[in-house]
C-alpha positions as MATLAB code, in Angstrom:
seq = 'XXXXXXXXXXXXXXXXXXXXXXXXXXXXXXXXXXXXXXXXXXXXXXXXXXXXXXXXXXXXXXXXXXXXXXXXXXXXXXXXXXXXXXXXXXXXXXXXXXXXXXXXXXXXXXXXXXXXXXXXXXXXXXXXXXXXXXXXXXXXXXXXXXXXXXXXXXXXXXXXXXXXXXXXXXXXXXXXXXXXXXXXXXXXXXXXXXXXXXXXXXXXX';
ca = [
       0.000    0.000    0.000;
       1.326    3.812   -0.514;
      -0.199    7.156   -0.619;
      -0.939    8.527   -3.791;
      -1.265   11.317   -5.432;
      -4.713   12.755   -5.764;
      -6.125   11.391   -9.144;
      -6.897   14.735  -10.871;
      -8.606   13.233  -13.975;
     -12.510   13.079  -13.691;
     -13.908    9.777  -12.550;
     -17.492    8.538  -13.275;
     -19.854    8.834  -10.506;
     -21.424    5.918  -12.170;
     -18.417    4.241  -11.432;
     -17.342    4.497   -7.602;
     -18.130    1.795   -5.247;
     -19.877    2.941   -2.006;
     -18.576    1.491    1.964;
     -21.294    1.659    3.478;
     -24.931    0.587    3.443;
     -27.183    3.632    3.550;
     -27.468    7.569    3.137;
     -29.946    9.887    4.642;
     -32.074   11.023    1.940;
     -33.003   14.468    3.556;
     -29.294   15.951    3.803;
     -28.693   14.426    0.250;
     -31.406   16.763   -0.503;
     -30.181   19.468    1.662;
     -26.865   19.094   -0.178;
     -28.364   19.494   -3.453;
     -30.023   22.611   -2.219;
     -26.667   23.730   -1.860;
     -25.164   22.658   -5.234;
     -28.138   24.263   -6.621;
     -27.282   27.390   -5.489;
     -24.401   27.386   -6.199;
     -23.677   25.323   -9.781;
     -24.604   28.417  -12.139;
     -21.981   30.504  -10.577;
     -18.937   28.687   -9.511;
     -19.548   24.674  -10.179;
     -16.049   24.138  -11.282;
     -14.625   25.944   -8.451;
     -17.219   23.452   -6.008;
     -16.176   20.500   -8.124;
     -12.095   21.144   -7.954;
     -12.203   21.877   -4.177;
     -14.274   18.679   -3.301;
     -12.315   15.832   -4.109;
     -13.361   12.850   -3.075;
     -10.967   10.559   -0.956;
     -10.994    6.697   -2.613;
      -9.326    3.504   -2.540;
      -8.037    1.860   -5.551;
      -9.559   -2.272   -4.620;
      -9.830   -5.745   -6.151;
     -10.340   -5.305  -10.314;
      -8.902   -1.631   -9.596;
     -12.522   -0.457   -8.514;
     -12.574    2.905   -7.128;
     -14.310    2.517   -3.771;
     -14.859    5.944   -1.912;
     -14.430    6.292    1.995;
     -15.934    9.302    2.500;
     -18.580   12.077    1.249;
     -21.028    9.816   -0.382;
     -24.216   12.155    0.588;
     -22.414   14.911   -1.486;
     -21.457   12.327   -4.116;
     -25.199   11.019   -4.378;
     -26.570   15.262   -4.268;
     -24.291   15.884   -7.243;
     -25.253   12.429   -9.103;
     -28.923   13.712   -8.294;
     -28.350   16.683   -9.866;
     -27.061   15.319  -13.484;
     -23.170   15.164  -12.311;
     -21.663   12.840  -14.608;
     -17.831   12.880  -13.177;
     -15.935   14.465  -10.123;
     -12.505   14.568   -8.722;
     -11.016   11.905   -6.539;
      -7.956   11.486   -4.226;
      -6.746    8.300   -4.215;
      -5.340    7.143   -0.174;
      -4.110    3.929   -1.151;
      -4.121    1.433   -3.780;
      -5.325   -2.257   -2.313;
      -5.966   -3.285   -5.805;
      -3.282   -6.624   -5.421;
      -5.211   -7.457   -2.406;
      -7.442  -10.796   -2.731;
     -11.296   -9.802   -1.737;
     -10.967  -11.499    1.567;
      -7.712   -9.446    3.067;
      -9.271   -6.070    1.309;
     -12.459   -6.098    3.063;
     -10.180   -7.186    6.251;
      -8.035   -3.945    5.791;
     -10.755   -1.730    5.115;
     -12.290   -2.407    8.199;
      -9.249   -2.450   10.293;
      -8.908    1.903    8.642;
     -12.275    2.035    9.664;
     -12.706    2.707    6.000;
     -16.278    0.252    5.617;
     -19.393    0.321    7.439;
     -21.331   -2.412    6.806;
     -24.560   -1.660    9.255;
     -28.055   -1.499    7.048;
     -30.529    0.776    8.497;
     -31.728   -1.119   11.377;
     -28.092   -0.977   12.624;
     -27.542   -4.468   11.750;
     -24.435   -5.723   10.275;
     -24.103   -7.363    7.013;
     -22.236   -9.485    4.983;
     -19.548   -7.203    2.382;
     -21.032   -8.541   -0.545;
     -24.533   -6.691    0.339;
     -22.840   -3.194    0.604;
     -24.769   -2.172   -2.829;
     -22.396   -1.707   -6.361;
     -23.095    2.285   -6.707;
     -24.051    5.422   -5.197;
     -27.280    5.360   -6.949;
     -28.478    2.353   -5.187;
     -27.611    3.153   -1.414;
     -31.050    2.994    0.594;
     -32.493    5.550    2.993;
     -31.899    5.883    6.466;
     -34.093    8.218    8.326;
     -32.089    8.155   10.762;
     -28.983    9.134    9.324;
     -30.354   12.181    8.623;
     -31.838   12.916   11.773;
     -28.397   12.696   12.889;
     -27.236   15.078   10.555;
     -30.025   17.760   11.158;
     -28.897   17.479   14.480;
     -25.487   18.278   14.026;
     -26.227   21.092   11.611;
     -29.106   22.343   15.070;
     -25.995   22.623   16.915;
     -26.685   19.632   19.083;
     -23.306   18.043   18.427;
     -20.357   19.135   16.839;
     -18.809   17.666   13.924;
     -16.257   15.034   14.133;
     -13.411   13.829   12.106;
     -14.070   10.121   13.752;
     -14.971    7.661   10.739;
     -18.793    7.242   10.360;
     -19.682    9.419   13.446;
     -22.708   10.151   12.339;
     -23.868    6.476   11.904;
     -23.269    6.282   15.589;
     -25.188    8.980   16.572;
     -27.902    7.574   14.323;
     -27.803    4.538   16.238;
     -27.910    5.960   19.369;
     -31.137    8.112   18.237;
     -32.474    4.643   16.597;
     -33.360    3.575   19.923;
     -34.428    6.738   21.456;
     -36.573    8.400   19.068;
     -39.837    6.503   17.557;
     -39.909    5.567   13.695;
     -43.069    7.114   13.008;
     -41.979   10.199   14.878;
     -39.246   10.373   12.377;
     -41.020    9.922    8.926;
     -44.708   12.193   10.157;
     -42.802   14.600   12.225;
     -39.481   15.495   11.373;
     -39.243   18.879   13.144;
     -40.482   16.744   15.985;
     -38.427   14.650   15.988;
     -35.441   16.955   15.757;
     -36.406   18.789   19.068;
     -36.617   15.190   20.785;
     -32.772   14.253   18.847;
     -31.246   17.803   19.994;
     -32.840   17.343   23.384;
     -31.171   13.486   23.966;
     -27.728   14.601   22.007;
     -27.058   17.118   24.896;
     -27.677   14.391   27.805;
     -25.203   12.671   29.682;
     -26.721    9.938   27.933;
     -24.677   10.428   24.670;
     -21.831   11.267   26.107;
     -19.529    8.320   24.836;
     -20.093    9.524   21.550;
     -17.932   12.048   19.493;
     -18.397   15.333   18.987;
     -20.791   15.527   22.663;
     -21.180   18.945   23.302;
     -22.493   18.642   26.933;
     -26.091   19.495   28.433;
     -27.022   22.794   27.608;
     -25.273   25.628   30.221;
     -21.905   22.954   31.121;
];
């Protein structure tokens, strides 16, 4: 394995290999808000200044590691190719001792969206096809309410999905978002979540 340096010719969206099992559908849609606004004016610029960190695997597929709500937004939104930086190049590794080292990087999460883990060969083939999550969103409205702060721990936000998974009701979640935000931002600042990074401490501490 070696560091590389970042891969600066386009690469088909169509093309990358997710690691992990689900998005949250409402911040890809908050990110495409945000393309949106911003694609007329300066899309290049956004596209240059975004790339996306990946590892070369088995049959020299690109799988990315990170970023994959903004990499489903901008597929969304008629992307055909964006910029990648490839971390390391596993491609001479048999299937078995790739998934092994991905995991060991904390590089893969295989958890579907009851929180259960799976086997590697159900993480789906492309971006396109990565279910929802409702609760990975909820996790990630509550970071952008300010009731966590972001955190450069792998998948953080999966765990504070999982936390909220077992704390906030399903239904509350699909019928009543906003509801279910106040609930998520209440519980994120209790000493209850406070094994989990980015805890910002009860409101006042």
């Amino acid at each position: 394995m070696q560091n590389l340096e970042p891969e600066l010719k386009p690469v088909a969206i169509a093309d990358l290999r997710p690691t992990q099992m689900t998005i949250g559908k409402r911040e890809v849609a908050r990110k495409r808000a945000e393309w949106a606004k911003r694609a007329d004016k300066d899309a290049a610029n956004f596209l240059g200044s975004h790339m996306i960190p990946a590892v070369i695997g088995p049959k020299r597929r690109m799988f990315i590691i990170d970023h994959h709500h903004l990499v489903r937004a901008l597929h969304e939104e008629g992307v055909e190719h964006i910029l990648i930086n490839v971390v390391a190049d596993l491609s001479k590794l048999a299937k078995p001792l790739f998934w092994t080292f991905m995991e060991n990087r904390n590089w893969l999460h295989p958890y579907d969206a009851s929180g259960a883990r799976v086997p590697h060969d159900k993480i789906p083939k492309s971006i396109a096809k990565l279910p929802d999550d409702p609760y990975r969103s909820l996790a990630g409205a509550v970071r952008e309410a300010g009731g966590c702060a972001k955190d450069a721990t792998p998948y953080a936000e999966f765990l504070w999905a999982d936390f909220l998974r077992h704390r906030v009701a399903a239904k509350l979640v699909v019928e009543d978002f906003a509801g279910a935000l106040t609930a998520a931002v209440d519980l994120a600042r209790s000493k209850d979540a406070n094994y989990l990074p980015g805890w910002s401490g009860p409101s006042g501490d």
